[in-house]
N, C-alpha and C positions, 0 to 999 in steps of 0.2 A: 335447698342446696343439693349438688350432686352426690353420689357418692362411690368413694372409690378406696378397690380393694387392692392393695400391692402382696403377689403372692410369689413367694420364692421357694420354689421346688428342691428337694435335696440332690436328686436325681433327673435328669428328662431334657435329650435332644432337642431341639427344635422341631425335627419332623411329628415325633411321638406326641409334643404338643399341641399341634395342630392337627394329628388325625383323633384326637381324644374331641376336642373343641368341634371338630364336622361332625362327630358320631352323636355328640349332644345336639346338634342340626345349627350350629355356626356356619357362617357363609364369608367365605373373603371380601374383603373391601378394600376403599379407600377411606381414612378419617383425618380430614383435613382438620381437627381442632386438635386433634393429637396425633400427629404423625409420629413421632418418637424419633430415637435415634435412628443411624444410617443399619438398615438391616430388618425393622421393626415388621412385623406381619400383623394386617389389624384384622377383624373379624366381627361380624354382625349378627345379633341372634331378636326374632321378634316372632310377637303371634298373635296375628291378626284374627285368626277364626276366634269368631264371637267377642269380637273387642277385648281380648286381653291384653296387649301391649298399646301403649300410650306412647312410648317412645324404645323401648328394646333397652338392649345392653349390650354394649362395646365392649370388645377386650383386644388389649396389646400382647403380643409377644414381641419382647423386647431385647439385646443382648445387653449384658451386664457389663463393666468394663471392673478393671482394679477395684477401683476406691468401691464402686456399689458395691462389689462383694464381700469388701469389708465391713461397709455402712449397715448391711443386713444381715452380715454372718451368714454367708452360703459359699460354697467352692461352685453352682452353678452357672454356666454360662448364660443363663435365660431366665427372665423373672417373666409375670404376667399382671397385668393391670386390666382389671375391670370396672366396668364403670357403667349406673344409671343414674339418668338427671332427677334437676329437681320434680320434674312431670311423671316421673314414674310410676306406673299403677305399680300393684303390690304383688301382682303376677310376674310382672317385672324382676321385682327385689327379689323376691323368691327365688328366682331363677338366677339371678346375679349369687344368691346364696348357694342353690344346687348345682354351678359350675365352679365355686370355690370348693367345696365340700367332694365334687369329684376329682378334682385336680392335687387337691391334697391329699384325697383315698390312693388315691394310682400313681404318686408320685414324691408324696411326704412334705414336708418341708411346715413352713410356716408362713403367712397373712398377717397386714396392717389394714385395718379399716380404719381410714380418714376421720369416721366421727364415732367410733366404738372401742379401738384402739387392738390390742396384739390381740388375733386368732379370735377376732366376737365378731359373730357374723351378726345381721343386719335385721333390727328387731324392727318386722312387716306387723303394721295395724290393718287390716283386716273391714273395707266397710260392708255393709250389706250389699251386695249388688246384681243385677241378673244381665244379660248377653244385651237385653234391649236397652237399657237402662244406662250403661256405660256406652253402646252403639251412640244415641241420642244425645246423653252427657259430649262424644266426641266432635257432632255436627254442630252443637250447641259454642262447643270450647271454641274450634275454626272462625265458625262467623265473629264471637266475638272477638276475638286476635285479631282480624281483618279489619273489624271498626273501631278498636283502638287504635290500629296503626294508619285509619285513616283520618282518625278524631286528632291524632298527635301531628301529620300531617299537613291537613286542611289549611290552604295559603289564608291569610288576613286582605282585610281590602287595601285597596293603593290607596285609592281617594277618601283621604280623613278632612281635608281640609281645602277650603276652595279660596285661592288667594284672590282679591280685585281692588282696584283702583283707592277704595276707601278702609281698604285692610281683610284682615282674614273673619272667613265666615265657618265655624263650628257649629258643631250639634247642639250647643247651647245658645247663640244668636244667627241661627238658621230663622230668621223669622218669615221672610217672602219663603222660603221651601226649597231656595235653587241649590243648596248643596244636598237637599234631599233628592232634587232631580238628578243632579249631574252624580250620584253614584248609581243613578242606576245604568249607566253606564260604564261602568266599574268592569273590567274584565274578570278579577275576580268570582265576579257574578253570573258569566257563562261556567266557570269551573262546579261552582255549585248545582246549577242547573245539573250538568253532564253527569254529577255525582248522583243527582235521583236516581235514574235507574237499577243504580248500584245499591242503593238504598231496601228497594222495592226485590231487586235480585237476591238479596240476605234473609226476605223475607221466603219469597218463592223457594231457596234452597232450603231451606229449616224446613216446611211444610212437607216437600219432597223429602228430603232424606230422609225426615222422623216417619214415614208411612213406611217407605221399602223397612226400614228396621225393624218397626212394630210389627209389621206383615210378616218379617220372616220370622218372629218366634211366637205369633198368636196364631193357633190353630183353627179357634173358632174363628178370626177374621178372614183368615183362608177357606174356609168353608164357606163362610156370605158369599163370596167372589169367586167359588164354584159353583153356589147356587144359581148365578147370574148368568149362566151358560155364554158366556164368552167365546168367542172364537181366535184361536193362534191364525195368524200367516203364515205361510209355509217358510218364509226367509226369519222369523220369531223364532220358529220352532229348531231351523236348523241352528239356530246364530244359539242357543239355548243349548242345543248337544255338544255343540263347540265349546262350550263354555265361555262365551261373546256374552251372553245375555243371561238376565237372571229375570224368574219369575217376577220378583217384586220389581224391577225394572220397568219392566213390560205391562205390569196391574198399575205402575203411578203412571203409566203415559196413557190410561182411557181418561186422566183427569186434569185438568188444569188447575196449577196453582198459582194464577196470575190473577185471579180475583176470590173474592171471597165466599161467592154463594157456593164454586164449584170444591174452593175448601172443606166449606163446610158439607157440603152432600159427602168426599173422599171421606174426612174424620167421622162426621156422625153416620153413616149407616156404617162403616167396615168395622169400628175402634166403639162407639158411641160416647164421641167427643165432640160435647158441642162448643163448635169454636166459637160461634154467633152470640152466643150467652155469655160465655168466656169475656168475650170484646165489647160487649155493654156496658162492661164497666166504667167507671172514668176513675180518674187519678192524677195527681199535678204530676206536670216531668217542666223540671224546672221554674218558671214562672206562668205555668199555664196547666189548665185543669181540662183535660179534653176527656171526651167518651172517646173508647181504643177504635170502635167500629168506624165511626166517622171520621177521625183525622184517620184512618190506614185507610179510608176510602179515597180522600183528598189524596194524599200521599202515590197510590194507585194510579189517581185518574192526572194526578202530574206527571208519574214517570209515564204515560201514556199519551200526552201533552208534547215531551219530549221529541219520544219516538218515532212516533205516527205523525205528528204536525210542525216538529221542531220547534214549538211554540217554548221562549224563553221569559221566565217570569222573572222580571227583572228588580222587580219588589224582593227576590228571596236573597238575602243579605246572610251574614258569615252565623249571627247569631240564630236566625230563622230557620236555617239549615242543621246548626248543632239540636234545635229544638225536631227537628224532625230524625238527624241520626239517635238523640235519645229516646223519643219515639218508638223507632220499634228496637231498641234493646231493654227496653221495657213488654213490648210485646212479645219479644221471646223469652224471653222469664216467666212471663203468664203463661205462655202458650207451654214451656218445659213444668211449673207448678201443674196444667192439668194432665199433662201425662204422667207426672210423679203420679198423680193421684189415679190416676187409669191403672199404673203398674204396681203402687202400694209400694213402690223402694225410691228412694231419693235418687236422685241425675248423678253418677258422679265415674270416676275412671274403675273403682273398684279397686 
């Protein structure tokens, strides 16, 4: 759950509230889940360097009418609501604490915390975490939100049933095979297709982002990739002064992460992470026990089937398809397990 602090000042304008709120590095906005009443100034506070916010903290300034200032015992015209969600790291809440705790030093009053109750600020747990570890945790969290909300999505097939002259033919007296035929013609079954690549893309992205991450806080892996003698382009180098381009940008584009051997050379010589060992494994994902190397190779050489040939396999059906989206969200769990182990702290927001 979210949580939110309703803070009512003894004293303190409107203007005074809001140059207090920028000087703590708040930034104005729009907050279309909580616009508040007519008058309301919302404000955004977050902080991205080294992955500490997950999603930031909101605050209202709000004007108070009668009844609120009776409802809260204050003669001010202005109360303020803060608020972080349920995803909050704990850099987050902290800081949802240290803008109550300043607004109350500089301007009195009293605080309702939604799940702590009068004037108890917000008791932050604390996980072990390091800058790369929450970075990877964050690429990890995206893709999968992406393939739930494709998993929850994913249309069903039209054709269940094939009507004809001597009555309906099911999955169960399908005996000559023609309603096995006639779905593979299923439109549904270009949708799935067209989803490969998307598939195969969740994977490519996990691989990339977790190396720029790794790379910016391992020093030694920056060293192997200075010992490589590389050379910048002069449009790298400028796009880089600009602040266009970032080192670790520019170090994951010598590599492709569209197959697996070029994976594994990026992980194992820079990290020494062998993904290839990693993927030997097998394990059931649902009604089936595959080795990870071999079906992400199938997987691979379909969304490349796709692309490059348009070539649609009409055999892959709704169920064949969840077997392959659960597939690699199994692979990125493995593939997040050996970087835990790389980095010695668990995946998580911090």
């Amino acid at each position: 759950m979210s949580t939110e602090i309703w803070q009512f000042p003894q004293a303190a304008a409107k203007e005074q509230l809001v140059d207090l709120l920028k000087k703590l590095g708040y930034e104005t906005g729009e907050n279309l889940f909580w616009p508040g009443p007519s008058g309301t100034i919302s404000l955004f506070w977050a902080e991205p360097r080294d992955f500490k916010s997950t999603s930031g903290v909101d605050v209202s300034i709000f004007p108070l009418d009668g009844q609120g200032k009776k409802t809260w015992n204050t003669t001010n015209d202005w109360a303020i609501r803060t608020r972080t969600s349920i995803w909050a790291s704990s850099f987050d809440k902290e800081f949802q604490n240290d803008t109550v705790r300043a607004l109350r030093k500089t301007f009195g009053g009293s605080f309702y915390n939604d799940h702590q109750g009068h004037n108890r600020y917000i008791i932050v747990e604390k996980a072990n975490s390091t800058p790369a570890s929450r970075g990877v945790y964050g690429v990890l969290s995206r893709i999968n939100e992406e393939i739930d909300a494709l998993m929850h999505a994913l249309p069903h097939e039209t054709i269940k049933v094939l009507m004809t002259p001597t009555g309906e033919i099911t999955d169960e007296t399908d005996k000559t095979g023609v309603l096995r035929f006639s779905k593979q013609f299923d439109p549904s079954r270009v949708v799935y297709n067209a989803l490969v690549p998307f598939l195969v893309a969740a994977i490519e992205h996990f691989f990339r982002q977790s190396f720029e991450v790794l790379l910016k806080y391992d020093a030694g892996a920056r060293q192997i990739l200075e010992e490589q003698n590389r050379k910048l382009s002069f449009a790298e180098a400028t796009a880089i002064e600009r602040g266009e381009q970032t080192i670790e940008r520019i170090a994951s584009g010598w590599y492709s992460f569209q197959n697996l051997d070029s994976i594994q050379k990026a992980f194992k010589e820079v990290f020494d992470i062998d993904v290839w060992k990693a993927l030997r494994r097998r394990k059931k994902i649902r009604t089936k026990l595959p080795i990870f190397s071999k079906a992400l190779a199938g997987l691979i050489g379909a969304r490349h089937g796709v692309v490059h040939r348009f070539y649609l396999d009409r055999n892959l059906d709704r169920e064949r398809f969840l077997d392959l989206l659960h597939l690699v969200r199994e692979i990125l769990e493995l593939m997040a397990s050996e970087i835990e182990h790389k980095l010695g702290v668990n995946l998580g927001p911090g």
